[in-house]
C-alpha positions in Angstrom: 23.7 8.7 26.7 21.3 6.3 24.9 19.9 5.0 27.8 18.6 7.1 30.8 19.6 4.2 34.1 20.0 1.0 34.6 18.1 -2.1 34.0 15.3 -2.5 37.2 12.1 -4.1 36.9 9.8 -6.5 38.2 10.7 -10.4 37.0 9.1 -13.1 35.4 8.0 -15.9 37.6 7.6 -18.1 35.1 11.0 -19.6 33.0 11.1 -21.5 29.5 14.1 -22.4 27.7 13.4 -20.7 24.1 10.4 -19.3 22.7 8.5 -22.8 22.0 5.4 -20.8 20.5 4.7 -17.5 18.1 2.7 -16.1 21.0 5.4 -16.4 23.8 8.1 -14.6 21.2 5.6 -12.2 20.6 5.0 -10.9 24.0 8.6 -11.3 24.9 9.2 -8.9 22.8 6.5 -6.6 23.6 7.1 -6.9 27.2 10.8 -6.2 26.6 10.3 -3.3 24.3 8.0 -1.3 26.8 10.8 -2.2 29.6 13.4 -0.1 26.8 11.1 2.6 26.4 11.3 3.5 30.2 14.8 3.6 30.0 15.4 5.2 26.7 16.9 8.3 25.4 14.4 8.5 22.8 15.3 11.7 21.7 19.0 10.0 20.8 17.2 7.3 19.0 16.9 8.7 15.7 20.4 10.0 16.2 22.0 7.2 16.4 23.7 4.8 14.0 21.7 1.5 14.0 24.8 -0.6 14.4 26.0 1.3 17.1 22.0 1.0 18.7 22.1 -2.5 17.7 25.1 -3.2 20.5 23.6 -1.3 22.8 20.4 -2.5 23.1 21.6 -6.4 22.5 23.4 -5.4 26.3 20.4 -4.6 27.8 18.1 -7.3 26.5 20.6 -9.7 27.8 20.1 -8.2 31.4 16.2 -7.9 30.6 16.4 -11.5 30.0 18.5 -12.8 33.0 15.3 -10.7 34.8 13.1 -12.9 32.9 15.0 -15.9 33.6 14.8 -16.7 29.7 17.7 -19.0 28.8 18.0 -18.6 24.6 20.4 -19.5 22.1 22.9 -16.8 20.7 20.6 -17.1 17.6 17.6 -16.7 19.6 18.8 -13.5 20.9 19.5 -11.9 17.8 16.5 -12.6 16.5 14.7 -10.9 20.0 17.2 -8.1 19.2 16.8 -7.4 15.8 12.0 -8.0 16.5 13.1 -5.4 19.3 14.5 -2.7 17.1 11.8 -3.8 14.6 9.2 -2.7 16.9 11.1 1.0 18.2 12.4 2.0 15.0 9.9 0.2 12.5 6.6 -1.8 11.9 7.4 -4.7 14.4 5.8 -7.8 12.8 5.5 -6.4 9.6 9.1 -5.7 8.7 9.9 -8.9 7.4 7.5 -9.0 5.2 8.0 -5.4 4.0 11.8 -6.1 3.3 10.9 -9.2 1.3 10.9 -8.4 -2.3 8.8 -11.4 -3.5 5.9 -10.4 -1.7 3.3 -8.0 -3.8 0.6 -7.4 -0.9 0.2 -7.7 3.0 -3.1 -8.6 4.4 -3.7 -8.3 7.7 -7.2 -9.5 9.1 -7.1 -9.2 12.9 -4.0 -9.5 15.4 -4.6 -13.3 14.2 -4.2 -13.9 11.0 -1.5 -12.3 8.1 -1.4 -13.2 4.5 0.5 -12.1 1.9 0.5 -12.4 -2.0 3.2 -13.9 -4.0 3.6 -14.2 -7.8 -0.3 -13.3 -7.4 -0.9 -16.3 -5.0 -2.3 -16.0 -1.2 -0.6 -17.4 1.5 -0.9 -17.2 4.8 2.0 -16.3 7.1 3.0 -17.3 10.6 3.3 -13.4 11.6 0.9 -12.5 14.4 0.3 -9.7 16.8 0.4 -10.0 19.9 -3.6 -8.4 20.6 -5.9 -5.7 18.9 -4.3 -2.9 21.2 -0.9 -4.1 19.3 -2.1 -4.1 16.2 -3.7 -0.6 16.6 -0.3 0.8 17.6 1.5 -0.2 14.5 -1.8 1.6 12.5 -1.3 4.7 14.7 2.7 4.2 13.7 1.4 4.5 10.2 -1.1 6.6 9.8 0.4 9.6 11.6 3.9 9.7 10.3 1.9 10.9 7.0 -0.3 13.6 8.9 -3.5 11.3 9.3 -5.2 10.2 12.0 -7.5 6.8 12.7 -10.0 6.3 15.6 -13.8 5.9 16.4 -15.0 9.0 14.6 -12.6 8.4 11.4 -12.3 4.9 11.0 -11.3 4.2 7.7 -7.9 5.6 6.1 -5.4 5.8 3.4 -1.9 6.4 4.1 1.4 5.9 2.4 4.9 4.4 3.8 8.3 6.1 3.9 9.3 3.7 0.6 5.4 4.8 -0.8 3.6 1.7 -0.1 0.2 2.0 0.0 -1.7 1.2 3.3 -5.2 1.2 3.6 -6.7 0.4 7.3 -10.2 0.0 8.6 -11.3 -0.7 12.5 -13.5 -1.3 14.4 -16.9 -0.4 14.4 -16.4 -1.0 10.9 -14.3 -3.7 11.0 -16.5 -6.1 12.6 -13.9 -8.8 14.0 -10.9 -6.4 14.6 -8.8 -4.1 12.3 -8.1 -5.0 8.5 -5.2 -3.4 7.2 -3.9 -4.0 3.2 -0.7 -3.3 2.0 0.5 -2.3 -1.8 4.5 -2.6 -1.4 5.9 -0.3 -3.2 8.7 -1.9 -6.2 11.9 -0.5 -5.3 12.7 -0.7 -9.2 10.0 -0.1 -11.8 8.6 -2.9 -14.0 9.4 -1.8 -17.0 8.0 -3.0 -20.6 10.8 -5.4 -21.8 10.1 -7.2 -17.6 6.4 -7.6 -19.1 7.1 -9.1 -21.9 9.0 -11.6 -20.1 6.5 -12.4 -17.5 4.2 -12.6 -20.4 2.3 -9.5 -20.0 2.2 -8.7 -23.4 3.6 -9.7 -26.7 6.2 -7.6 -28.4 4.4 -6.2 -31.0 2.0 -4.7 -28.6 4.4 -2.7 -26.5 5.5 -1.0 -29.2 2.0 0.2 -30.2 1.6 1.0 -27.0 5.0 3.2 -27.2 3.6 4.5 -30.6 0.7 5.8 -28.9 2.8 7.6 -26.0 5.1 8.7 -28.0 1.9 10.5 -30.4 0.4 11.7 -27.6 -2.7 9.8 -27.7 -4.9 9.9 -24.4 -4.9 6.2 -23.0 -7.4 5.0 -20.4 -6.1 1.8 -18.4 -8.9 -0.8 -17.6 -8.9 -3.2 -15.2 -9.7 -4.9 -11.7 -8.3 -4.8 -8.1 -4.7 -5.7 -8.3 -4.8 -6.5 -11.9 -1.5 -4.5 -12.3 -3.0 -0.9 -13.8 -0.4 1.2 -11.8 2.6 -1.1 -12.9 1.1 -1.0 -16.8 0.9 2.9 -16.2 4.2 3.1 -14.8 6.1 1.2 -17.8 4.0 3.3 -20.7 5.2 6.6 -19.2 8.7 5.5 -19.5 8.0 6.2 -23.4 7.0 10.6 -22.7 9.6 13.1 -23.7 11.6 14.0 -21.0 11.6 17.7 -22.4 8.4 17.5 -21.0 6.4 18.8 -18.0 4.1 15.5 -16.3 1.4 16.2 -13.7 0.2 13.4 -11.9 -2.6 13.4 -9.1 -3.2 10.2 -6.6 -5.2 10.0 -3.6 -1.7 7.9 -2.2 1.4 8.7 -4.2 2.5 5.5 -5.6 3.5 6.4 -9.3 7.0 6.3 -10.5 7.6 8.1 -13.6 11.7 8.4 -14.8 11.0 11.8 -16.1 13.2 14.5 -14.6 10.4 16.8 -14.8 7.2 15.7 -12.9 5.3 17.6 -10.7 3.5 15.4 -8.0 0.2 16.2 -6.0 -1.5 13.9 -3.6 -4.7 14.6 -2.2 -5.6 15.6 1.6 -8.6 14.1 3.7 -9.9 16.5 6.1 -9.0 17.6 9.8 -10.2 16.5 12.5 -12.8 19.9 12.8 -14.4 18.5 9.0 -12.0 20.8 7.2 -9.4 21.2 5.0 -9.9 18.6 2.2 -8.5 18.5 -0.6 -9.9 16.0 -3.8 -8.7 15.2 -7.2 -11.4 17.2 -9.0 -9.5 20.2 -7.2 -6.0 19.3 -7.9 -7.3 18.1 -11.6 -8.2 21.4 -12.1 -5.4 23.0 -10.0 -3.5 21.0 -12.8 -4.3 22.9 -15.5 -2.7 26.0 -14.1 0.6 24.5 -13.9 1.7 24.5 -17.4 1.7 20.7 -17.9 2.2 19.3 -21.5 0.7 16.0 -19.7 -1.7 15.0 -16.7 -1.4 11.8 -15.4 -4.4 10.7 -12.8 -3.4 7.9 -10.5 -7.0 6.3 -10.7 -10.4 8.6 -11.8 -13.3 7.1 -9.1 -15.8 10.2 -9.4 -16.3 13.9 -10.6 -12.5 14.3 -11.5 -13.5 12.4 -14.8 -15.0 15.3 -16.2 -12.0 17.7 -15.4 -9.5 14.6 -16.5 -11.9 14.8 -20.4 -12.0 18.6 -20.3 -8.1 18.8 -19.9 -7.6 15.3 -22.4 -9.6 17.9 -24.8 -8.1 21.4 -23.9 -4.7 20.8 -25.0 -3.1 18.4 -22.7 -2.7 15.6 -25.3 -1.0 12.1 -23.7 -2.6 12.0 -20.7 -3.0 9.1 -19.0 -5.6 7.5 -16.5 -7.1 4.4 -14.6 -10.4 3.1 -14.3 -11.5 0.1 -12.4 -13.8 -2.3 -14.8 -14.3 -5.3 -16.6 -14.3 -4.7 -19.9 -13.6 -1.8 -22.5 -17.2 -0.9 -22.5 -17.3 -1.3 -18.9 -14.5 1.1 -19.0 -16.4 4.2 -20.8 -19.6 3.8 -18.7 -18.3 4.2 -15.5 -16.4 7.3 -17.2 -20.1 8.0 -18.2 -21.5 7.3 -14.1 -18.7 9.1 -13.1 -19.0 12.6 -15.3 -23.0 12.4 -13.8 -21.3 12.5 -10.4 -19.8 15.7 -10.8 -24.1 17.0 -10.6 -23.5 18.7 -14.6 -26.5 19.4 -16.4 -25.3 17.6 -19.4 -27.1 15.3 -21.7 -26.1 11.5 -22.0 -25.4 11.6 -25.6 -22.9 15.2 -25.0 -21.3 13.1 -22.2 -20.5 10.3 -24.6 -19.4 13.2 -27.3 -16.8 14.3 -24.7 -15.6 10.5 -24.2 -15.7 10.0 -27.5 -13.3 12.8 -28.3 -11.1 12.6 -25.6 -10.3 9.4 -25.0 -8.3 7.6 -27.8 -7.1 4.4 -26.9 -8.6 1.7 -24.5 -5.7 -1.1 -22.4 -7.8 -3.6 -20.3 -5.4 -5.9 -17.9 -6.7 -8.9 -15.9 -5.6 -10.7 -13.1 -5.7 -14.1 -14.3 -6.7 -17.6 -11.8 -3.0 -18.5 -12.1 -1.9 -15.2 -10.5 -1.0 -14.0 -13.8 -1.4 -10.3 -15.0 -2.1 -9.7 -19.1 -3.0 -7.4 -21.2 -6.0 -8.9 -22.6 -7.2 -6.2 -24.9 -5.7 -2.6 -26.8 -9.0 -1.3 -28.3 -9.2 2.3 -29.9 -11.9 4.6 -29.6 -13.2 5.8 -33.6 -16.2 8.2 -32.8 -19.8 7.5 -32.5 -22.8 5.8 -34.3 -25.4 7.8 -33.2 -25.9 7.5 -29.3 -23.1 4.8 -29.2 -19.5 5.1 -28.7 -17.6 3.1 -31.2 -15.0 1.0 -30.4 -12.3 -1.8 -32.4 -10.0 -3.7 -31.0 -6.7 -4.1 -32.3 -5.1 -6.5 -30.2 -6.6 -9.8 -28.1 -5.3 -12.1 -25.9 -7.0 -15.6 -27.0 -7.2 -18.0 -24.0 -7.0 -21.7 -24.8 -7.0 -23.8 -21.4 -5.7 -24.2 -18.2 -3.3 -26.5 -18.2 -2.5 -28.9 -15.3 1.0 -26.9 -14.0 -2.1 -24.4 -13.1 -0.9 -21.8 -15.8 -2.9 -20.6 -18.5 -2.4 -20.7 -21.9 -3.2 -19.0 -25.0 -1.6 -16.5 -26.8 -2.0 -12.7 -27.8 -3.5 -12.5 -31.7 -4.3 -9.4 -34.2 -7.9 -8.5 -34.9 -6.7 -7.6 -38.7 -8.0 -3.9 -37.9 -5.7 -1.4 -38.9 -5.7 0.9 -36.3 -6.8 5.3 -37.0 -3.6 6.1 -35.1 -1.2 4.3 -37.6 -1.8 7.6 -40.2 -0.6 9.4 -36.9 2.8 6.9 -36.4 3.5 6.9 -39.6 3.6 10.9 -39.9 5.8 10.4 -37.3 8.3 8.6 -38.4 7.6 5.9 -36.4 7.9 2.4 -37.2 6.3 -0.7 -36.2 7.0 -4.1 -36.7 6.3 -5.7 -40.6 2.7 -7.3 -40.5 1.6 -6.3 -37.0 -2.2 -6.0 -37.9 -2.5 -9.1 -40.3 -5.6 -10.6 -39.3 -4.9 -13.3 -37.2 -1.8 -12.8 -37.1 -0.5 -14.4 -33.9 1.8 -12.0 -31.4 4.9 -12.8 -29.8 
């Protein structure tokens, strides 16, 4: 049996017809929840359909209620219902917002205060939790269903949801005011390149340089800020690899989603709860190179791993891919440069900048734009060096005009007139682009 007695508990003195505020509903629904977990099979719970636990449970909240001396609507009580199995079988609060497909983020600062980001807008939300010790749970909830832990002595952590959303939480004493928690959903169906070029991403013409330059296995480094859509860009380029071919890819959180039949995923591992046991990208970078792959794909290079990542770009594993978080395209190569001096080589600066240099072909900086707006606002190639400098051209530009008063911007993507090194490269391929793609100018569409 689903549920292990009957319904007996103390009642509420206190009556209300409805739930006239967010905090009453919330802590209804706590209160009711904890009542259900005393008399819960929870060993059935799993085991059974939800429908079927959806009936069952909507009979013992209507007792639970009567206790409470709660009069609600039929409405109202489905709603209870439905926060009630939220809170046994999922996130509680946060599962409305997860099953919305228009939201891009979830911000959580505090028990008080949700936000979320749509279309690359902020909002805030009128989901709360009911205190800290609430909040807390649904972290716990998180964090350990992927074999990670959060407290006092480990308070910051990066954990993953069943559908591979990417959760990041910090508490307390970090988190000065409460826990902060920041959610990356997961798309249920990639963006691919023709959904950029209708959201005005990129122009035609540059997607299919961009799949030229897959498609010749040219190593590509993705630029860009926070949330400026580097994974999503990432994601829609590796549509264009072989599928004959083998793809490693390493992340810190597991978020990529490459169509290839034959990928090969590693994730890194933070350490126990004795110090042990960790596991970084620099080792699974060069755990990589072991595996066979024709290319290596790295989530996001943030220290020592560079080094590995321009070893491998330069040993053979031609088409990898990478992102780096920066500015510009020169911003780009010296963090790659900061990042290499991490890894505590004795190498000079200017044999640094050699291995750049050689490894690195082509350059894609994204931006996040004021209107919310993510574009592709620069495809520069890397052509060698001038002496101590790396030297780079940029093919294609996005030109930005004004802001208009809708609150979009406008501009439009435009040629530099430089032909790029690679076209000797497409052509011998067999590859064709577009009639008059680098006439100086030349406008993009």
């Amino acid at each position: 049996m689903l549920f292990k007695g009957n319904v007996t508990g103390e009642t509420s003195e206190t009556g209300a017809r409805g739930l006239p505020v967010i905090e009453d509903a919330t802590a209804l629904r706590l209160r009711i929840h904890e009542r259900l977990l005393d008399i819960l099979n929870l060993g059935l719970l799993d085991k059974t359909p939800r429908d079927a636990l959806r009936v069952e449970i909507r009979g013992v909240v209507s007792q639970l209620l009567l206790q409470e001396k709660r009069l609600l609507t039929l409405g109202q009580i489905d709603q209870l219902v439905d926060d009630v199995i939220d809170e046994l079988l999922g996130l509680g609060p946060l599962e409305p917002l997860l099953k919305d497909e228009t939201i891009n983020d979830i911000l959580i600062n505090t028990h008080k205060m949700v936000y979320v980001e749509r279309r690359g807008r902020l909002e805030l939300t009128d989901i709360r939790f009911q205190d800290t010790r609430h909040l807390l749970r649904i972290i716990n909830k998180i964090v350990s269903a992927v074999g990670r832990r959060v407290d006092e002595s480990q308070p910051m952590v990066d954990a993953r949801l069943a559908d591979g959303s990417r959760v990041n939480a910090i508490i307390p004493p970090l988190a000065v005011d409460g826990p902060l928690v920041s959610i990356r959903k997961f798309a249920t169906t990639p963006i691919h390149m023709a959904k950029l070029i209708e959201y005005r991403s990129i122009s035609e013409e540059m997607s299919k340089l961009l799949q030229a330059i897959v498609k010749c296995r040219r190593n590509v480094l993705i630029s860009g800020g926070t949330g400026s859509g580097k994974t999503t860009l990432l994601n829609a380029m590796s549509a264009f690899i072989d599928h004959r071919e083998r793809v490693v890819t390493i992340e810190d959180s597991a978020e990529l989603q490459l169509q290839q039949p034959h990928v090969c995923r590693l994730e890194t591992r933070p350490s126990n709860i004795e110090g042990r046991g960790e596991v970084v990208q620099r080792d699974l970078v060069r755990n990589a190179l072991r595996m066979r792959p024709d290319r290596i794909i790295v989530g996001e290079v943030r220290a020592g791993e560079a080094f590995d990542m321009l070893q491998s770009m330069n040993t053979g594993h031609d088409g990898s891919m990478t992102t780096v978080h920066a500015n510009t395209p020169r911003d780009a190569l010296a963090r790659i440069e900061q990042m290499i001096g991490m890894a505590g080589l004795d190498i000079s600066p200017r044999s640094i900048r050699q291995q750049i240099a050689s490894a690195i072909n082509v350059i894609v900086q994204v931006e996040r734009m004021e209107d919310g707006g993510r574009r592709i606002v620069s495809i520069s190639e890397i052509v060698g060096m001038e002496q101590d400098v790396i030297s780079i051209q940029e093919i294609f530009r996005f030109r930005r005009r004004q802001l208009g008063g809708d609150g979009i911007i406008h501009g439009e993507f435009e040629t530099t007139g430089i032909r790029p090194k690679v076209m000797d490269m497409i052509t011998a391929r067999g590859i064709e682009l577009p009639p008059m793609t680098f006439a100086p100018g030349r406008k993009s569409v």
